[in-house]
ROBADREN-847847 format. One record per residue (C-alpha): x, y, z; residue in three letters. Coordinates in steps of 0.1 Angstrom, whole numbers, padded with zeros to 4 digits, always signed. Example, Ala and Ser with C-alpha at 12.3 -4.5 7.8 and 13.67 -1.06 7.14 Angstrom:
BEGIN
+0123-0045+0078ALA +0137-0011+0071SER 
END
This chain:
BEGIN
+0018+0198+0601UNK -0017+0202+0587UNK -0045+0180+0592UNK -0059+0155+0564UNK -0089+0177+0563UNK -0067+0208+0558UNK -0046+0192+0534UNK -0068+0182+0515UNK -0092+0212+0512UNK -0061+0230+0501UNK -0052+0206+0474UNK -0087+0211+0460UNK -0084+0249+0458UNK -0052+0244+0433UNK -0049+0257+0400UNK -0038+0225+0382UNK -0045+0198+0359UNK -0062+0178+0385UNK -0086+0201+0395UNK -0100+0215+0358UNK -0122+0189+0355UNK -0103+0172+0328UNK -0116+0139+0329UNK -0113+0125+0291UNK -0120+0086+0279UNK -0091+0064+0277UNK -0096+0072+0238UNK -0093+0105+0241UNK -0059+0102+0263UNK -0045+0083+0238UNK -0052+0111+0213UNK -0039+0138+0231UNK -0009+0112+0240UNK +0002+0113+0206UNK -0009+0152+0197UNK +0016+0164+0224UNK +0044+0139+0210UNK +0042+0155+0176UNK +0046+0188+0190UNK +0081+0178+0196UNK +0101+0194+0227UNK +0125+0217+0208UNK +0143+0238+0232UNK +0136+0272+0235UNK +0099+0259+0229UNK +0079+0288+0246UNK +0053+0256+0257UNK +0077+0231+0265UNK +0068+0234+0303UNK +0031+0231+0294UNK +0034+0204+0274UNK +0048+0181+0299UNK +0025+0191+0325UNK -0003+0177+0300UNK +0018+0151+0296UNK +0022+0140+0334UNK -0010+0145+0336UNK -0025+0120+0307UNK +0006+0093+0319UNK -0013+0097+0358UNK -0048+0092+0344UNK -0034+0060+0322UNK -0021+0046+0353UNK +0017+0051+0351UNK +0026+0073+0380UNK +0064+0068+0376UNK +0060+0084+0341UNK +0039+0112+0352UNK +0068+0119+0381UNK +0093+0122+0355UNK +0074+0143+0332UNK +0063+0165+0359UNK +0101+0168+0365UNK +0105+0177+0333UNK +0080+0207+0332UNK +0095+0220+0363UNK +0132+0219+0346UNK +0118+0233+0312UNK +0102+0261+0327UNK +0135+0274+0351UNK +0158+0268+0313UNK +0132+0292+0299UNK +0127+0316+0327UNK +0161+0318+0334UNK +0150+0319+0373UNK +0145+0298+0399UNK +0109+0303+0409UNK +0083+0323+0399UNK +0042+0323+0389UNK +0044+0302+0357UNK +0057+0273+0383UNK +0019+0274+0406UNK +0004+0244+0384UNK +0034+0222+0382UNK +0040+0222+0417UNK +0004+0221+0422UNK +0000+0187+0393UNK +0035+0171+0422UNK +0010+0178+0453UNK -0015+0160+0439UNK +0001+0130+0425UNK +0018+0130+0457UNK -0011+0128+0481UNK -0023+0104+0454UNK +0010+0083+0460UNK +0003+0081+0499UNK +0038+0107+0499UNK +0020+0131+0523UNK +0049+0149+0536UNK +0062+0151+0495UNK +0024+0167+0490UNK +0026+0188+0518UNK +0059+0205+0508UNK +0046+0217+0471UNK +0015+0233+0487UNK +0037+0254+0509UNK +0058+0261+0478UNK +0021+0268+0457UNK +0016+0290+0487UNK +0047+0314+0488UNK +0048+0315+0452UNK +0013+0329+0453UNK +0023+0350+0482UNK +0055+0364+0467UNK +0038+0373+0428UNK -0001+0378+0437UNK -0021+0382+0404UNK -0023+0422+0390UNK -0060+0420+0395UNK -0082+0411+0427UNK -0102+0382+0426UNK -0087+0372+0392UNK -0062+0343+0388UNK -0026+0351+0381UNK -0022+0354+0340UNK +0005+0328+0339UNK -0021+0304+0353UNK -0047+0312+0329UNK -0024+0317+0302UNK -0017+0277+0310UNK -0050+0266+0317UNK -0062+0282+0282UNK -0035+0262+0263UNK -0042+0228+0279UNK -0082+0231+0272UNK -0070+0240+0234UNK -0064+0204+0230UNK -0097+0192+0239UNK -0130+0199+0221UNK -0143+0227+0203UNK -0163+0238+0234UNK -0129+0235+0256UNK -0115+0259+0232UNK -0139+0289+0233UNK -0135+0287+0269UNK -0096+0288+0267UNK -0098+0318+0241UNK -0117+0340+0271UNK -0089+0325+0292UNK -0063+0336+0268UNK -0079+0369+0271UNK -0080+0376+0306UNK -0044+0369+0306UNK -0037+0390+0278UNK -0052+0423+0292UNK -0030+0414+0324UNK +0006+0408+0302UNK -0004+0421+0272UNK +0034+0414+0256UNK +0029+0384+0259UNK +0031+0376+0222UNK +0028+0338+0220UNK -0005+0343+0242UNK -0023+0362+0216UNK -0010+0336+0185UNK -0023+0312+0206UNK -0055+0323+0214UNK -0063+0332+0177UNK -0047+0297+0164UNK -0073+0280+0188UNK -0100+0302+0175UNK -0090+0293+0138UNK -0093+0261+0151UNK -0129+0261+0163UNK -0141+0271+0126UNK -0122+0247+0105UNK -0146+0233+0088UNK -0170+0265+0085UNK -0138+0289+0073UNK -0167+0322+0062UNK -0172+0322+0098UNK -0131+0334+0104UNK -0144+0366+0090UNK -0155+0375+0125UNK -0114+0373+0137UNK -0100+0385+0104UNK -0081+0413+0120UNK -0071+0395+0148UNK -0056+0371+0126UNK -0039+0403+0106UNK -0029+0409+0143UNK -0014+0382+0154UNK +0004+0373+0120UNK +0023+0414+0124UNK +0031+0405+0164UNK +0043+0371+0156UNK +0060+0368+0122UNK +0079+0340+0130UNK +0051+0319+0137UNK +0051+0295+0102UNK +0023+0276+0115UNK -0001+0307+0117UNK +0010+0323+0088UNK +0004+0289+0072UNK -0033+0286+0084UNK -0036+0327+0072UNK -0032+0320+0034UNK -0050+0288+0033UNK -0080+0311+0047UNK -0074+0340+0024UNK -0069+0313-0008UNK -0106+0301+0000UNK -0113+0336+0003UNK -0103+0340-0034UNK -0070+0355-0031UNK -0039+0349-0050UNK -0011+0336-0026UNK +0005+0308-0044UNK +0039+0329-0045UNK +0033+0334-0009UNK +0025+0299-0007UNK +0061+0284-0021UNK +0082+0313-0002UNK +0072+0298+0032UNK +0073+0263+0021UNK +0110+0269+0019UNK +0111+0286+0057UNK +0088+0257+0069UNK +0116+0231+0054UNK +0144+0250+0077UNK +0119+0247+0110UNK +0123+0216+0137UNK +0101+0189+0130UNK +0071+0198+0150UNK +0032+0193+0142UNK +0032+0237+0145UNK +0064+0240+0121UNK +0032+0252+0098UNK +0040+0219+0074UNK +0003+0206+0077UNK -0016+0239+0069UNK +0010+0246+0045UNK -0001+0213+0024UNK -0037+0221+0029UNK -0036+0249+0014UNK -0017+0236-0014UNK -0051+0212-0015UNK -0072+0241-0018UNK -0053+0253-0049UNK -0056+0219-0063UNK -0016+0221-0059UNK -0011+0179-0053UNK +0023+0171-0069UNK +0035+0203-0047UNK +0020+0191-0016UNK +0038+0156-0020UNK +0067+0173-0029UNK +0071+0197+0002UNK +0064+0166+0027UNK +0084+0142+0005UNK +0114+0171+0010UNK +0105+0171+0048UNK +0108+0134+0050UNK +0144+0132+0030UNK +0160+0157+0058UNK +0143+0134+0086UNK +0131+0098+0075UNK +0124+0085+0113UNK +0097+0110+0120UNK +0063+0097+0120UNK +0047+0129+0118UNK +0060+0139+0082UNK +0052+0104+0075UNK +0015+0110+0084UNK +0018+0144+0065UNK +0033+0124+0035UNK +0004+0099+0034UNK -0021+0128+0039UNK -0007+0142+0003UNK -0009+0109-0011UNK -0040+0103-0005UNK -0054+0139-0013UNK -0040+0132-0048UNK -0049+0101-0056UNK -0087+0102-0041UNK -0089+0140-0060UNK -0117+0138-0087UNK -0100+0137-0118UNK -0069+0115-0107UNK -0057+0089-0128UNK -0028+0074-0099UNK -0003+0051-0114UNK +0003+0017-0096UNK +0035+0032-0083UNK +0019+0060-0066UNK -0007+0035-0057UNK +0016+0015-0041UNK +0040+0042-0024UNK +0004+0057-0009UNK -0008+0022+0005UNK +0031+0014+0021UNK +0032+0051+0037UNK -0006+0046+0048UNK +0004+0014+0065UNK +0033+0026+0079UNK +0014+0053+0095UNK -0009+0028+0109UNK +0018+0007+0128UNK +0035+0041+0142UNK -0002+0051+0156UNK -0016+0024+0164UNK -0044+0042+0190UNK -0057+0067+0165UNK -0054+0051+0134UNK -0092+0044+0125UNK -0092+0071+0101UNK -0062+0056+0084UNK -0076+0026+0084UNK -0105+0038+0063UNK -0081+0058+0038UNK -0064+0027+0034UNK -0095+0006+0019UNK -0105+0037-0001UNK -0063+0035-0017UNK -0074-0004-0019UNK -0100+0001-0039UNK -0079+0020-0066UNK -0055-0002-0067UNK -0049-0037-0087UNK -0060-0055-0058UNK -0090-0036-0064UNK -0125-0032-0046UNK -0126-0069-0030UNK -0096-0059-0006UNK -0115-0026-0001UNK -0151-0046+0004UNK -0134-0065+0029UNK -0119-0041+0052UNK -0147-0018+0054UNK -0168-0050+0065UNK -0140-0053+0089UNK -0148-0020+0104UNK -0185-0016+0102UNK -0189-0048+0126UNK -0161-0037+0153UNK -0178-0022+0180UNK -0173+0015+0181UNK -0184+0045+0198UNK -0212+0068+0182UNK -0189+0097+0165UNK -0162+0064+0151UNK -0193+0047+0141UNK -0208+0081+0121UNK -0171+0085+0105UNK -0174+0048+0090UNK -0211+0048+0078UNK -0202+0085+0063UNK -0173+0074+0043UNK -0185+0037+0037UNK -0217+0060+0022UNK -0189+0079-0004UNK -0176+0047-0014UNK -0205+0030-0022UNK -0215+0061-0044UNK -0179+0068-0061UNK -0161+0038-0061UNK -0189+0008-0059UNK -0214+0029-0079UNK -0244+0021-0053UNK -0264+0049-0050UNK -0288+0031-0028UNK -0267+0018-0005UNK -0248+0050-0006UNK -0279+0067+0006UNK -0292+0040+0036UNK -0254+0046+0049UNK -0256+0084+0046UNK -0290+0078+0068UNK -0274+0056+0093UNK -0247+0087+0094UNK -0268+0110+0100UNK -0290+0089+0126UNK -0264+0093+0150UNK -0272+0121+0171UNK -0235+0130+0177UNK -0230+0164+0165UNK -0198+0169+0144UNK -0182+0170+0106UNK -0196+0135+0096UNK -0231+0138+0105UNK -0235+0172+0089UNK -0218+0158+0057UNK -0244+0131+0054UNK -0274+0154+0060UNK -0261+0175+0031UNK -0256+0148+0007UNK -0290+0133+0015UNK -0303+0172+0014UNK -0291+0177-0023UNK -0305+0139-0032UNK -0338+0152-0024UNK -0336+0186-0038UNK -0327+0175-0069UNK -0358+0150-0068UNK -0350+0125-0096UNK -0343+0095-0072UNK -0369+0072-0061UNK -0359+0074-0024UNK -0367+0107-0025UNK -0401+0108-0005UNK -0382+0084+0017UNK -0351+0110+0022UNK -0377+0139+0027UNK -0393+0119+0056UNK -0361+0110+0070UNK -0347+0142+0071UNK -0379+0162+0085UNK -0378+0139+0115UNK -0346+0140+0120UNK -0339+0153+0156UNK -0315+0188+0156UNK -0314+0188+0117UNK -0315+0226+0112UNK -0289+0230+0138UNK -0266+0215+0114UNK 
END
């Protein structure tokens, strides 16, 4: 029997979710809560296991142990389906995730029992290279940091690597690792050039892999090329795929955004919805398309569409009711093209803009409150004092960079009479040029 001291030294030193230093806000739990749902648990899902390990892990940290257990359980069961063996390397940071809740549980003897099994499965499979952690491990650790920030994910791409040169046919590792690079530029897409023939990679190791290929030509139509053939050959293979937010349907509709495609991107989700009507994820995919459409520069929405937008929106709301501010603010902006018109719209965004929020939800409102005013209330003014208070938030992300460059292009035109005002603004605004 080992000591307290030894125990727990030896718990420290595990590879698992308790020990990566994964430590998000209750806010952020609650995001990642409902990312990993959307995934769906398909079977034969190469990340099944994975994904309720993360799982366990966000149901511990929320407090409810007995549904960490049981997804824990769950990991452990996925991964022996998908192995097709008992025990083996790819099982180290489940049993390490049941030692730890364990030990947290006051179950000592429970704890002590998956450290021995940590142990022999360590002993039995060592890692192919010396002083280096066994690729399954990193191979897992890189796809749980995926789903945390942009930072998290440049660390889990070297992770992804140093797996990769140990099992390099591993083919799910290396689509993984470039989908989370992707991921890191999605807002900057000239800066994918770097990857370009990883991507080309990838997409001839993996063909199957919808989502990627999805993500591919939305990068090579902002690129200039012609892939709208392309584009409506894998909508129909997406349509055949499980419902899963990687079944490639969300790229698939961006892109149809990118070529201005609207009526085709509502179609494709509407078609996804009709073949499975409970599934909140089309219906968020739906309302995306709706929304897209109807807020597109030269749209002229009916009230039906109107109306079929604001329901979906709603709907989306009440199915996600922890990460629903950006809905929230997508349903004033439908509001305010509607016949209820821009008092229902006034009145919600008033709504938001006094709840109290943290910095980045706070820079999302002022930043789109700032659009509003411009397009839809016609108050440049305003527009601009709300692109400041944006942009005054030192959070770095999307939202405040927007701002900055609408304020930028105010004052480089120089026909406003904030102008002076924007200029000094801008030059003392802290980490500016960094954006």
């Amino acid at each position: 029997m080992m000591s307290a001291a030894q125990s727990q030294s030896k718990l420290e030193a595990l590879e698992c979710h308790f020990t990566w230093d994964l430590d998000p806000d209750k806010k952020k739990m609650l995001h990642l809560k409902d990312k990993l749902e959307d995934i769906g648990t398909e079977e034969g899902n190469s990340w099944l296991g994975h994904i309720y390990n993360l799982q366990g892990f966000i149901q511990y940290k929320l407090g409810l142990t007995e549904e960490a257990q049981c997804l824990f359980s769950r990991a452990t069961e996925a991964f022996h389906q998908l192995r097709g063996t008992e025990e083996g390397p790819w099982l180290v940071v489940n049993y390490g995730n049941l030692a730890w809740l364990h030990h947290h549980l006051g179950e000592e003897d429970k704890s002590q029992d998956y450290l021995s099994k940590v142990e022999a499965l360590i002993k039995k499979d060592p890692s192919p290279l010396q002083d280096e952690l066994h690729p399954e491990i990193l191979a897992e650790k890189a796809w749980t940091l995926m789903k945390f920030d942009k930072e998290k994910r440049l660390l889990a791409a070297d992770y992804f690597q140093r797996a990769i040169r140990m099992k390099p046919d591993m083919v799910q590792w290396q689509t993984s690792r470039v989908v989370g690079l992707m991921s890191v530029h999605k807002h900057s897409d000239t800066s994918l050039d770097g990857i370009l023939e990883e991507i080309r990679m990838a997409r001839e190791e993996d063909p199957e892999n919808l989502y990627l290929a999805a993500r591919d030509l939305d990068y090579r139509a902002k690129r200039g090329e012609q892939i709208e053939d392309e584009a409506h050959e894998l909508a129909k293979k997406i349509l055949t795929n499980p419902v899963s937010s990687y079944s490639g349907l969300k790229p698939l509709v961006r892109l149809y955004r990118t070529l201005n495609l609207y009526d085709d991107a509502i179609d494709v989700s509407e078609e996804a919805l009709k073949k499975h009507p409970d599934e909140r994820y089309l219906k968020r995919c739906a309302a995306l398309c709706y929304k897209w459409k109807i807020l597109s520069r030269d749209s002229r929405p009916n009230q039906r569409m109107l109306d079929k937008a604001i329901s979906l929106t709603k709907e989306v709301i009440s199915l996600y009711p922890h990460t629903s501010l950006s809905k929230k603010i997508d349903l004033a902006l439908l509001y305010a093209k509607s016949v209820q018109g821009l008092r229902k719209a006034d009145q919600m965004f008033q709504e938001l803009l006094e709840r109290d929020l943290e910095p980045a939800d706070k820079q999302l409102i002022y930043n789109r409150y700032a659009r509003y005013l411009f397009y839809d209330r016609k108050d440049g003014q305003q527009s601009i004092r709300y692109n400041m208070k944006a942009a005054a938030i030192p959070h770095q992300g999307f939202y405040r960079q927007n701002s900055i460059k609408s304020l930028q292009r105010i004052a480089e035109r120089g026909r406003h009479r904030m102008c002076r005002e924007i200029q000094e603004f801008l030059a003392n605004l802290p980490d500016s040029e960094s954006e």
